[in-house]
PyMOL Python script that loads the backbone (N, CA, C, O; Angstrom):
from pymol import cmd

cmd.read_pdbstr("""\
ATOM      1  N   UNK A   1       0.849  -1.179   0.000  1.00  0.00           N
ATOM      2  CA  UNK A   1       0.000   0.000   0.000  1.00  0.00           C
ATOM      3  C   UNK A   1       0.884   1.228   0.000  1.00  0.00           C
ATOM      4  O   UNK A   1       1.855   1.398   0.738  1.00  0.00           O
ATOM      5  N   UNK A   2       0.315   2.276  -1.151  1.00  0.00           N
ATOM      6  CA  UNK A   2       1.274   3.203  -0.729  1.00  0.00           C
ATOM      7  C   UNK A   2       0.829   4.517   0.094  1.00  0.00           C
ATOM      8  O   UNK A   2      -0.383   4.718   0.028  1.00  0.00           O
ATOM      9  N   UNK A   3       1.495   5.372   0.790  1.00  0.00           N
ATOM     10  CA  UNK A   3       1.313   6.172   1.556  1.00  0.00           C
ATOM     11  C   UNK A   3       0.209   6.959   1.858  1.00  0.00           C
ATOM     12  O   UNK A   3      -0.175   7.118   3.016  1.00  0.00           O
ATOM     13  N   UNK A   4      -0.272   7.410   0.989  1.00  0.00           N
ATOM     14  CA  UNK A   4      -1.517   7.792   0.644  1.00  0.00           C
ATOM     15  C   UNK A   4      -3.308   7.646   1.768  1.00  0.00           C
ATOM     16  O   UNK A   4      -4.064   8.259   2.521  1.00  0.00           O
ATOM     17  N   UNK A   5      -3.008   6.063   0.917  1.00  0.00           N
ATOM     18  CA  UNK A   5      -4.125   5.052   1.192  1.00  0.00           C
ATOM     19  C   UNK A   5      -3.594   4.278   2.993  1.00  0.00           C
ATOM     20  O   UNK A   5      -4.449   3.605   3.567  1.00  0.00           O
ATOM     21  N   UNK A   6      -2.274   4.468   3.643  1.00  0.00           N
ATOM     22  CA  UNK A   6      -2.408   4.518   4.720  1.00  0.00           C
ATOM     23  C   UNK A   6      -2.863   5.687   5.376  1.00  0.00           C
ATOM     24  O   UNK A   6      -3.820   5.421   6.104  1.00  0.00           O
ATOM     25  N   UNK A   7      -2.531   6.912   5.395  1.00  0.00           N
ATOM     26  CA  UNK A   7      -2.691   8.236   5.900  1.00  0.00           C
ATOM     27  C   UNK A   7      -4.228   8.427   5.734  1.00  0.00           C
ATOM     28  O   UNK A   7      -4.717   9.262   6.494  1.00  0.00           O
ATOM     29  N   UNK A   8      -5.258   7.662   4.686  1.00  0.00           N
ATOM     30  CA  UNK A   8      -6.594   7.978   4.370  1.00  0.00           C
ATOM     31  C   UNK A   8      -7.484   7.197   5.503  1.00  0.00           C
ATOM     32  O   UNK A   8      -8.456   7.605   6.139  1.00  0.00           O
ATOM     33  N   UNK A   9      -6.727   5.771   5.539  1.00  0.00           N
ATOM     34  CA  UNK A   9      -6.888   4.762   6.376  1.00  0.00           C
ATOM     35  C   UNK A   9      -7.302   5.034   7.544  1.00  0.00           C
ATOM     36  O   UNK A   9      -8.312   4.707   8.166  1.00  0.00           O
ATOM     37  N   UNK A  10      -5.993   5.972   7.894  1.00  0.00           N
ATOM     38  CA  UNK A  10      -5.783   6.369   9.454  1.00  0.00           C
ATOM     39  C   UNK A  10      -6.814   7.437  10.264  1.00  0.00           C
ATOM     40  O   UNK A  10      -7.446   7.486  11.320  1.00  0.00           O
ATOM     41  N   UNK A  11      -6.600   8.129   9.250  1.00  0.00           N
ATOM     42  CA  UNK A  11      -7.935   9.180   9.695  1.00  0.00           C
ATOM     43  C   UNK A  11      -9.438   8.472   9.260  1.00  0.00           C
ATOM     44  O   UNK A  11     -10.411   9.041   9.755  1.00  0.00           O
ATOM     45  N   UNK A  12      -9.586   7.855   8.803  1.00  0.00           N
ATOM     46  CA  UNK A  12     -10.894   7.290   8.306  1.00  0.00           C
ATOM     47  C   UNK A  12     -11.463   6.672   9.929  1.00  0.00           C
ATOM     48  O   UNK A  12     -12.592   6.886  10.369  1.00  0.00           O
ATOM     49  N   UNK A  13     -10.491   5.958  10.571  1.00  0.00           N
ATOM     50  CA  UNK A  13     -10.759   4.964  11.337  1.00  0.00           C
ATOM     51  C   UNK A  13     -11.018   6.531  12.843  1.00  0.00           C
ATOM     52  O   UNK A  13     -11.873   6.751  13.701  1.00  0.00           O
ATOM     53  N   UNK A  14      -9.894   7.131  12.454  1.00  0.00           N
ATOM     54  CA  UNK A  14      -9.777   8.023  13.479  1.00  0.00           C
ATOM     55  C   UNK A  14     -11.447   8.852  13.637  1.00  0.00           C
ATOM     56  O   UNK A  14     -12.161   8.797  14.638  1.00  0.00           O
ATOM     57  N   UNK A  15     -11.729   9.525  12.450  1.00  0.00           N
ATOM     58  CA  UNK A  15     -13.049   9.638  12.448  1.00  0.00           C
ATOM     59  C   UNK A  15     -14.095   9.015  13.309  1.00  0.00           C
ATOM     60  O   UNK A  15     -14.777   9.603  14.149  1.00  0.00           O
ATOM     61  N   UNK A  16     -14.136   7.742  12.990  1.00  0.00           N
ATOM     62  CA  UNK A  16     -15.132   6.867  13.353  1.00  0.00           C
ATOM     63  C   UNK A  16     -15.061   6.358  15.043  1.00  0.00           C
ATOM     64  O   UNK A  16     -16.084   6.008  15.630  1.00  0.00           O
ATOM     65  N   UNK A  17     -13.758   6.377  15.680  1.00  0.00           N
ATOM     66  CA  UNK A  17     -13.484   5.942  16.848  1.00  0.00           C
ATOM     67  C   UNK A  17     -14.237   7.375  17.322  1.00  0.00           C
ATOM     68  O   UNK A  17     -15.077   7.120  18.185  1.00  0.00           O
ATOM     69  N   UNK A  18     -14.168   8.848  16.988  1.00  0.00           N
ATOM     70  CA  UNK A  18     -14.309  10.105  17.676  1.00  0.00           C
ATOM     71  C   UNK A  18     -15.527  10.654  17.479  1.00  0.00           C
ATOM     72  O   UNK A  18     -15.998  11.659  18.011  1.00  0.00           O
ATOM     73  N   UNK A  19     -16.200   9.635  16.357  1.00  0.00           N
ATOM     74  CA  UNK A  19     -17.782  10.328  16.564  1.00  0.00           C
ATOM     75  C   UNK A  19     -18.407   9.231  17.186  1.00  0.00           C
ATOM     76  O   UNK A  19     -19.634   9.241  17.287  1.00  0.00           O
ATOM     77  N   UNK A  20     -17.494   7.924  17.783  1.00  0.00           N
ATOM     78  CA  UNK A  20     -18.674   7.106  18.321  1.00  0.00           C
ATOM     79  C   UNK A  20     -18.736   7.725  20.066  1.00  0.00           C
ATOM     80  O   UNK A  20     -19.729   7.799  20.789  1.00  0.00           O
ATOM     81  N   UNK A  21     -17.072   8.171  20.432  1.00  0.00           N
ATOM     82  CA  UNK A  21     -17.251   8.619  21.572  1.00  0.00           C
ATOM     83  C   UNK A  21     -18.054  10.610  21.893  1.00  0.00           C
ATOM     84  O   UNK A  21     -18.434  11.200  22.904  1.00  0.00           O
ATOM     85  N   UNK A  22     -17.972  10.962  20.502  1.00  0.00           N
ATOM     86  CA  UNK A  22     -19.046  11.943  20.730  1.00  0.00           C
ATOM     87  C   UNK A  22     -20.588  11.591  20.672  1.00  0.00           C
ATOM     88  O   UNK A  22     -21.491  12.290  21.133  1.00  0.00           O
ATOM     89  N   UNK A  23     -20.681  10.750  20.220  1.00  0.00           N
ATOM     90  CA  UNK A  23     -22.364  10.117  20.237  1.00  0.00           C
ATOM     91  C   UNK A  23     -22.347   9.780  21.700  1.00  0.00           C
ATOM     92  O   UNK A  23     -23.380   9.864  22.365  1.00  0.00           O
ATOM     93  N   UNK A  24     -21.171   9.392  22.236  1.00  0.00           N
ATOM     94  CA  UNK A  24     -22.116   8.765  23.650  1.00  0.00           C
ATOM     95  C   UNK A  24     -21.481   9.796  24.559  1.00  0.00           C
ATOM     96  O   UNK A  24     -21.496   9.365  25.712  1.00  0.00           O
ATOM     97  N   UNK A  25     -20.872  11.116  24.467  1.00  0.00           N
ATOM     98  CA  UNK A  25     -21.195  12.619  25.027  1.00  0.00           C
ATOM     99  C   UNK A  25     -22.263  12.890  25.344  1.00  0.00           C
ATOM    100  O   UNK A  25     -22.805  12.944  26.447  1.00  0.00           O
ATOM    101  N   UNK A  26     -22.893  13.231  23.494  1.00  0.00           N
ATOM    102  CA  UNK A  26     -24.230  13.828  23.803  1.00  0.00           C
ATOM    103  C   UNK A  26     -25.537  12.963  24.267  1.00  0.00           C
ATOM    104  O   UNK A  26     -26.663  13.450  24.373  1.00  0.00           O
ATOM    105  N   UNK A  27     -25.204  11.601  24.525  1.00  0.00           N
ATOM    106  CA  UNK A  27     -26.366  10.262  24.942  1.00  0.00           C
ATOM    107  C   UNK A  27     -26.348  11.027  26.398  1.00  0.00           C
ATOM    108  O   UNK A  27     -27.305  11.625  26.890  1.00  0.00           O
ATOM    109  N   UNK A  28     -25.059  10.872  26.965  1.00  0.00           N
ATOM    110  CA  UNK A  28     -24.942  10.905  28.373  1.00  0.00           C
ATOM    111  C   UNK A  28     -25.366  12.364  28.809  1.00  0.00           C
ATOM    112  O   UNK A  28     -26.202  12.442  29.710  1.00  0.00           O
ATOM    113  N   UNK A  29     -24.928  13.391  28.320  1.00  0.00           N
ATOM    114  CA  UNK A  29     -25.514  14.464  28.631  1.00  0.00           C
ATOM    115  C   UNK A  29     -27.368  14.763  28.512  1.00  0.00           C
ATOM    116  O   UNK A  29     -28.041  15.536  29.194  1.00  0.00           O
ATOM    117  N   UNK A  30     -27.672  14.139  27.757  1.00  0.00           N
ATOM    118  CA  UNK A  30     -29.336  14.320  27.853  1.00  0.00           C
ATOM    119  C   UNK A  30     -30.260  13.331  28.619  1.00  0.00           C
ATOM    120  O   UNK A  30     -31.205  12.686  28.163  1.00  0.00           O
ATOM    121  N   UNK A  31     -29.562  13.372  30.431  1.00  0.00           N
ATOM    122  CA  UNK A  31     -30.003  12.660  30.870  1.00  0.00           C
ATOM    123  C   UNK A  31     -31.163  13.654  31.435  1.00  0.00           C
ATOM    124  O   UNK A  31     -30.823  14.768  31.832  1.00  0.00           O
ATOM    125  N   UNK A  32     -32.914  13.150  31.485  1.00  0.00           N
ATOM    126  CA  UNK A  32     -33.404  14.057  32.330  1.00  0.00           C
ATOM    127  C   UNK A  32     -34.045  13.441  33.666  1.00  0.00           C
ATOM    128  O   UNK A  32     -34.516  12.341  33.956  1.00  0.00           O
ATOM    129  N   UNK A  33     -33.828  14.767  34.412  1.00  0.00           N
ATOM    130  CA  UNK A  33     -34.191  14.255  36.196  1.00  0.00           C
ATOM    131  C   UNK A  33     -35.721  14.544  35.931  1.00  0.00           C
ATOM    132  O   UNK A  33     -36.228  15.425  35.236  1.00  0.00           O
ATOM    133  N   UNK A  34     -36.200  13.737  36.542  1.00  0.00           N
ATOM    134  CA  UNK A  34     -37.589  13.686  37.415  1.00  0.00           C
ATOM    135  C   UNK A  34     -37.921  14.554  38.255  1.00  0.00           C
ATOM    136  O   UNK A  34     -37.312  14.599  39.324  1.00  0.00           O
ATOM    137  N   UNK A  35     -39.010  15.490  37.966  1.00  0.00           N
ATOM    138  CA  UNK A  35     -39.001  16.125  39.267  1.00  0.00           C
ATOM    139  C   UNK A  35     -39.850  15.319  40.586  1.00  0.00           C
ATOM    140  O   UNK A  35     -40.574  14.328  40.493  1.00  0.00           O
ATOM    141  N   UNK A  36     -39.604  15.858  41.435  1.00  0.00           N
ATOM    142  CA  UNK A  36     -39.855  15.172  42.421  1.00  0.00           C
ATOM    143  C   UNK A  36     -41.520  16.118  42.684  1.00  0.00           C
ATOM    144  O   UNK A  36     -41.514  17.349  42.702  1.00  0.00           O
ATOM    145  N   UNK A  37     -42.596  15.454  42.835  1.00  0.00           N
ATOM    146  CA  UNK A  37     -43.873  15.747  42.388  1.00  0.00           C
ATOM    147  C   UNK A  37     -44.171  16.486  44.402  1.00  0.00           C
ATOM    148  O   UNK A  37     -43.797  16.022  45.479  1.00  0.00           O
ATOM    149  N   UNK A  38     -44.937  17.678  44.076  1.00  0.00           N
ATOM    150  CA  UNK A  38     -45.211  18.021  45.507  1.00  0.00           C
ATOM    151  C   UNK A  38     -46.389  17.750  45.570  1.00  0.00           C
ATOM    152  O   UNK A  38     -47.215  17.683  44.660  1.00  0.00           O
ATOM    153  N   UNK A  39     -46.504  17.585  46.660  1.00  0.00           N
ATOM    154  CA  UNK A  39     -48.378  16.987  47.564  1.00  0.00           C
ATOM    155  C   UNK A  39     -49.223  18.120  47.564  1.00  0.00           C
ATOM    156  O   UNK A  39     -48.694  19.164  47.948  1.00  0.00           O
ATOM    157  N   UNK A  40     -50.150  18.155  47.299  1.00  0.00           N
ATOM    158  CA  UNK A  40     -51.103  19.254  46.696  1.00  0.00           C
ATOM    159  C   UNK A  40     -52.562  18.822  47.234  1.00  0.00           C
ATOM    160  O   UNK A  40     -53.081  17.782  46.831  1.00  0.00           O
ATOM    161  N   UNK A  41     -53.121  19.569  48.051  1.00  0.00           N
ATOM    162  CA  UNK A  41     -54.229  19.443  49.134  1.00  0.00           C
ATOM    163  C   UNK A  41     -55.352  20.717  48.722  1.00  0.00           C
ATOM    164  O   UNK A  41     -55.524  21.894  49.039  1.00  0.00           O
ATOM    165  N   UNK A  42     -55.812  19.985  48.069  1.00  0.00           N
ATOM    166  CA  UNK A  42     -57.546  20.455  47.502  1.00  0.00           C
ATOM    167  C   UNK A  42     -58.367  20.806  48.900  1.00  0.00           C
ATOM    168  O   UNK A  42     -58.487  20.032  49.850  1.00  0.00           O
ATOM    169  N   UNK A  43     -58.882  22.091  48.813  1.00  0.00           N
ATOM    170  CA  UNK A  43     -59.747  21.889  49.806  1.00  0.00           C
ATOM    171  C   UNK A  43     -61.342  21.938  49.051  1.00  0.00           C
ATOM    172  O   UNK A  43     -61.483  22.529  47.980  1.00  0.00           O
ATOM    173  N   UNK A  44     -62.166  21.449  49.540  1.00  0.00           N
ATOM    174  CA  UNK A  44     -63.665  20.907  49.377  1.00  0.00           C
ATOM    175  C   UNK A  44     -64.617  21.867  50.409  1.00  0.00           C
ATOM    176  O   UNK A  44     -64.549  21.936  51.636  1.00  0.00           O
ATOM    177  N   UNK A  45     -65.386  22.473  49.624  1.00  0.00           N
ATOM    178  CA  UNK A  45     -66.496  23.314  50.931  1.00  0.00           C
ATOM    179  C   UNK A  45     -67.525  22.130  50.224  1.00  0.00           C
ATOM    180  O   UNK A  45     -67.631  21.618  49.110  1.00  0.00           O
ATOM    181  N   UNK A  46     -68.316  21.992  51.739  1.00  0.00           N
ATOM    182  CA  UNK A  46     -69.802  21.122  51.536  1.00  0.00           C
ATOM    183  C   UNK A  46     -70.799  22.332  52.094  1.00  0.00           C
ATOM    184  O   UNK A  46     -70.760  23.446  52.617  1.00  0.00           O
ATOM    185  N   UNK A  47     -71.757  21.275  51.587  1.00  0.00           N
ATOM    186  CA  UNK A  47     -73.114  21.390  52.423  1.00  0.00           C
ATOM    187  C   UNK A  47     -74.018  20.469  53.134  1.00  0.00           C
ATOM    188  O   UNK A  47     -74.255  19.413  52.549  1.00  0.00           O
ATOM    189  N   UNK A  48     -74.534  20.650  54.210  1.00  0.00           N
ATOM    190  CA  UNK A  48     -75.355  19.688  54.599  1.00  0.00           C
ATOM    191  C   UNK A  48     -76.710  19.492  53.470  1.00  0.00           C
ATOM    192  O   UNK A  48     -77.109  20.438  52.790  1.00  0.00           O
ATOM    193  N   UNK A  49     -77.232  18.313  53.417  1.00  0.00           N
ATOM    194  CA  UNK A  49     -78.752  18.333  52.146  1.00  0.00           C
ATOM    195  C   UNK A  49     -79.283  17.581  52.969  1.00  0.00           C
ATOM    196  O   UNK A  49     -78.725  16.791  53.731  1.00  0.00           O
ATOM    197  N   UNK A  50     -80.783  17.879  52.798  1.00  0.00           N
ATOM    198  CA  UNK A  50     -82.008  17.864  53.585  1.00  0.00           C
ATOM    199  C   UNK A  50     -83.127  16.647  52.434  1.00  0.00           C
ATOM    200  O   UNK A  50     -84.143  16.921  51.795  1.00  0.00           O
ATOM    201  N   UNK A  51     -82.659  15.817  52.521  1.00  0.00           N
ATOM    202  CA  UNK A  51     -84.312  14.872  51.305  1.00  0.00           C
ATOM    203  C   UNK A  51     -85.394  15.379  51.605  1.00  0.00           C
ATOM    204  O   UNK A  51     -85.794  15.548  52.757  1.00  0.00           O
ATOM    205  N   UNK A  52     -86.112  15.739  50.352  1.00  0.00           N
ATOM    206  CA  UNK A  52     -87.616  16.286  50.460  1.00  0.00           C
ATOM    207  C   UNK A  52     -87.783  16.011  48.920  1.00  0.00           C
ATOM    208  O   UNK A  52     -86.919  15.839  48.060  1.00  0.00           O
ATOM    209  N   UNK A  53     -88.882  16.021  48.850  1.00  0.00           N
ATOM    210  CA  UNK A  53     -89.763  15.982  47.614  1.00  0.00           C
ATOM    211  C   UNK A  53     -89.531  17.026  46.695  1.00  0.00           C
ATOM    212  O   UNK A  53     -89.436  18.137  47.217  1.00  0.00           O
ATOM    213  N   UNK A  54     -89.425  16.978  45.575  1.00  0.00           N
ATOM    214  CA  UNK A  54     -89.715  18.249  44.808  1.00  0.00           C
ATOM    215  C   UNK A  54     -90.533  18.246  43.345  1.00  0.00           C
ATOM    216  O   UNK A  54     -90.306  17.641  42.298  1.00  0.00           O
ATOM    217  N   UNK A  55     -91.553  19.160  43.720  1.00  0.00           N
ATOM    218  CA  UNK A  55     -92.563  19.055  42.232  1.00  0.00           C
ATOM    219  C   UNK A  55     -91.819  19.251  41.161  1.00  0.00           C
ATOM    220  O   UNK A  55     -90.717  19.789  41.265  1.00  0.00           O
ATOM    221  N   UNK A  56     -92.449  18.730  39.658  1.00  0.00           N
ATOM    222  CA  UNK A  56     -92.014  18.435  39.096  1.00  0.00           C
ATOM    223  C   UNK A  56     -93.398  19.261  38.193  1.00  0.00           C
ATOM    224  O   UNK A  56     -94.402  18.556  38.091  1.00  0.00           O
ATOM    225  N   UNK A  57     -93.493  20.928  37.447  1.00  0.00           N
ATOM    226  CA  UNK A  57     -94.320  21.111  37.043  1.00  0.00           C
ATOM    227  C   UNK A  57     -93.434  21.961  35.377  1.00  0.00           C
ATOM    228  O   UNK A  57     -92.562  22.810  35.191  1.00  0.00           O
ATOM    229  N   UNK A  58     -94.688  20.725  34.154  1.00  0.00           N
ATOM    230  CA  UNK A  58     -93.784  21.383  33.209  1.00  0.00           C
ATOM    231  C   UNK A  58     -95.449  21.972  32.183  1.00  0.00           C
ATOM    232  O   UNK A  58     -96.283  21.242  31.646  1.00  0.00           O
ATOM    233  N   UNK A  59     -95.406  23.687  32.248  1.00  0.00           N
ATOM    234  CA  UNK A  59     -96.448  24.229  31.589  1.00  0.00           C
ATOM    235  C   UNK A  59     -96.542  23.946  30.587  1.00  0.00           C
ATOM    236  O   UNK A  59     -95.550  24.395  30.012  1.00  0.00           O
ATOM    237  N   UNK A  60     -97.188  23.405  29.876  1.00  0.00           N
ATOM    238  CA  UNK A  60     -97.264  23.062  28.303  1.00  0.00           C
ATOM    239  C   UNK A  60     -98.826  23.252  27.563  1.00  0.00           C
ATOM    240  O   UNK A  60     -99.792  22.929  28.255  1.00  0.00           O
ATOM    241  N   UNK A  61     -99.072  23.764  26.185  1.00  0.00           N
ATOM    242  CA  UNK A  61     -99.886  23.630  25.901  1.00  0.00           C
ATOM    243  C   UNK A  61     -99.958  22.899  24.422  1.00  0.00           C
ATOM    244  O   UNK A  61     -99.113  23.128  23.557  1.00  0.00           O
ATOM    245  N   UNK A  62    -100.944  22.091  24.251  1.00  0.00           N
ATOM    246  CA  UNK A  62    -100.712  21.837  22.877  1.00  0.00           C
ATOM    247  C   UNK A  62    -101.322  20.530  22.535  1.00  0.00           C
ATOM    248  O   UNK A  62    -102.200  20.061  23.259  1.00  0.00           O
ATOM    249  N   UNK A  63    -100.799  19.755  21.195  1.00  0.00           N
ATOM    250  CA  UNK A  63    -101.108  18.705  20.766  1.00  0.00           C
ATOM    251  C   UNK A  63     -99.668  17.782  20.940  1.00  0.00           C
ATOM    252  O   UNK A  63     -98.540  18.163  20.626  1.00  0.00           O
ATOM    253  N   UNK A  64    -100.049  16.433  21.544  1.00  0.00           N
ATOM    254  CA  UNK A  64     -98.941  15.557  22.051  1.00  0.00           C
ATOM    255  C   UNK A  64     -98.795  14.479  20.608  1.00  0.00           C
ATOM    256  O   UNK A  64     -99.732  13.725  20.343  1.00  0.00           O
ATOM    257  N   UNK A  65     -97.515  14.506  19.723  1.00  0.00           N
ATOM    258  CA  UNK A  65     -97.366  13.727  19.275  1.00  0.00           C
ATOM    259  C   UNK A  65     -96.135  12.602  19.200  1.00  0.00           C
ATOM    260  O   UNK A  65     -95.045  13.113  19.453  1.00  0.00           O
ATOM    261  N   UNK A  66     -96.093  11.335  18.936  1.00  0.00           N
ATOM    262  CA  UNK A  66     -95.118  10.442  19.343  1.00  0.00           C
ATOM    263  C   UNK A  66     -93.725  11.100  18.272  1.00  0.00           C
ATOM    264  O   UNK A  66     -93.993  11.637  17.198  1.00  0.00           O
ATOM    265  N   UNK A  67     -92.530  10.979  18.677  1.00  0.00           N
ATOM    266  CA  UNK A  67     -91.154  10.816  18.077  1.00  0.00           C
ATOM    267  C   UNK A  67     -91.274  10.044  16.836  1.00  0.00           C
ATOM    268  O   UNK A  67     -91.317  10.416  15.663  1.00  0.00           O
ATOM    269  N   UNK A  68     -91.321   8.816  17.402  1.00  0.00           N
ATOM    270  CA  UNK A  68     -90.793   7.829  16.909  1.00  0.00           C
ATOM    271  C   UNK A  68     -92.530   6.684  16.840  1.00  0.00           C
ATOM    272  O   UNK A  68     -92.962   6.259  17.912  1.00  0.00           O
ATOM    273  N   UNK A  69     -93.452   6.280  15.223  1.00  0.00           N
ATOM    274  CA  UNK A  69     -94.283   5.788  15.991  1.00  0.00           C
ATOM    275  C   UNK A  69     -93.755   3.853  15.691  1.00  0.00           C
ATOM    276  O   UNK A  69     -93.072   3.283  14.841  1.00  0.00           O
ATOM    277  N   UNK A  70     -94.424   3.473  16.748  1.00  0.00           N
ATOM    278  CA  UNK A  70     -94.699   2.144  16.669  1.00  0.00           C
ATOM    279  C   UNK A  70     -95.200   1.328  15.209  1.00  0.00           C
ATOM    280  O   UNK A  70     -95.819   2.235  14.653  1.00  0.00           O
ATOM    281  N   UNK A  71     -95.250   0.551  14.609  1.00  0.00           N
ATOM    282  CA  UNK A  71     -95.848  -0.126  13.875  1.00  0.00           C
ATOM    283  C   UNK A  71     -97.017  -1.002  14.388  1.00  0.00           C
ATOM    284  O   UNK A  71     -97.573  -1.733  13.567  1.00  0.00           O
ATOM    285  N   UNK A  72     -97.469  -0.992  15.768  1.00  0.00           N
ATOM    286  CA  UNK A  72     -97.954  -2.507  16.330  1.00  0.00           C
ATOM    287  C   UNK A  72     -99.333  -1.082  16.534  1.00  0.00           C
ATOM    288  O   UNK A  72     -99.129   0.128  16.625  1.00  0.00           O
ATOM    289  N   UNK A  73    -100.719  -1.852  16.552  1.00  0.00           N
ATOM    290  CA  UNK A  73    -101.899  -0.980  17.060  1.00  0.00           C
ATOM    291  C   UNK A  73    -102.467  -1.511  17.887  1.00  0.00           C
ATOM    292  O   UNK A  73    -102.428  -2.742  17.885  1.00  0.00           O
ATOM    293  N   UNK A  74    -103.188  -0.847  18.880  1.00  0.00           N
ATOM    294  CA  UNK A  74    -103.766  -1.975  20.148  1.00  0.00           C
ATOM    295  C   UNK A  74    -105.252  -1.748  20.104  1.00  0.00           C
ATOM    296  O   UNK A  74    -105.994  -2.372  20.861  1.00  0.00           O
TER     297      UNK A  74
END
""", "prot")
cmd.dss("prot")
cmd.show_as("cartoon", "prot")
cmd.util.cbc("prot")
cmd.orient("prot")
């Protein structure tokens, strides 16, 4: 081999040894931390509720017709 094609050799390889240890630079540098999560306390207002009945009044005037009709007649 003549001189050349060693000296091309050399750096070729050299290359490749220096971007594998820059690949695992920038691996190692983009490590990310976790943050550590803080405890977070909701507060809730109530009320006391009382069961009772409640009417149920809906004013309407008119003619009642079905949605949807049946096929079946009784």
């Amino acid at each position: 081999m003549d001189k050349r094609k060693i000296i091309l050799s050399f750096i070729g390889v050299l290359l490749i040894v220096l971007a594998a240890f820059g690949a695992k630079a920038i691996i190692d540098s983009n490590v990310k931390e976790v943050p550590e999560k803080s405890k977070v306390v909701k507060n809730v207002f109530v009320e006391t509720v009382e069961n009772r009945n409640v009417p149920i009044v809906v004013p309407a005037n008119g003619n009642v017709t079905a949605l949807k009709k049946t096929g079946a007649f009784f």
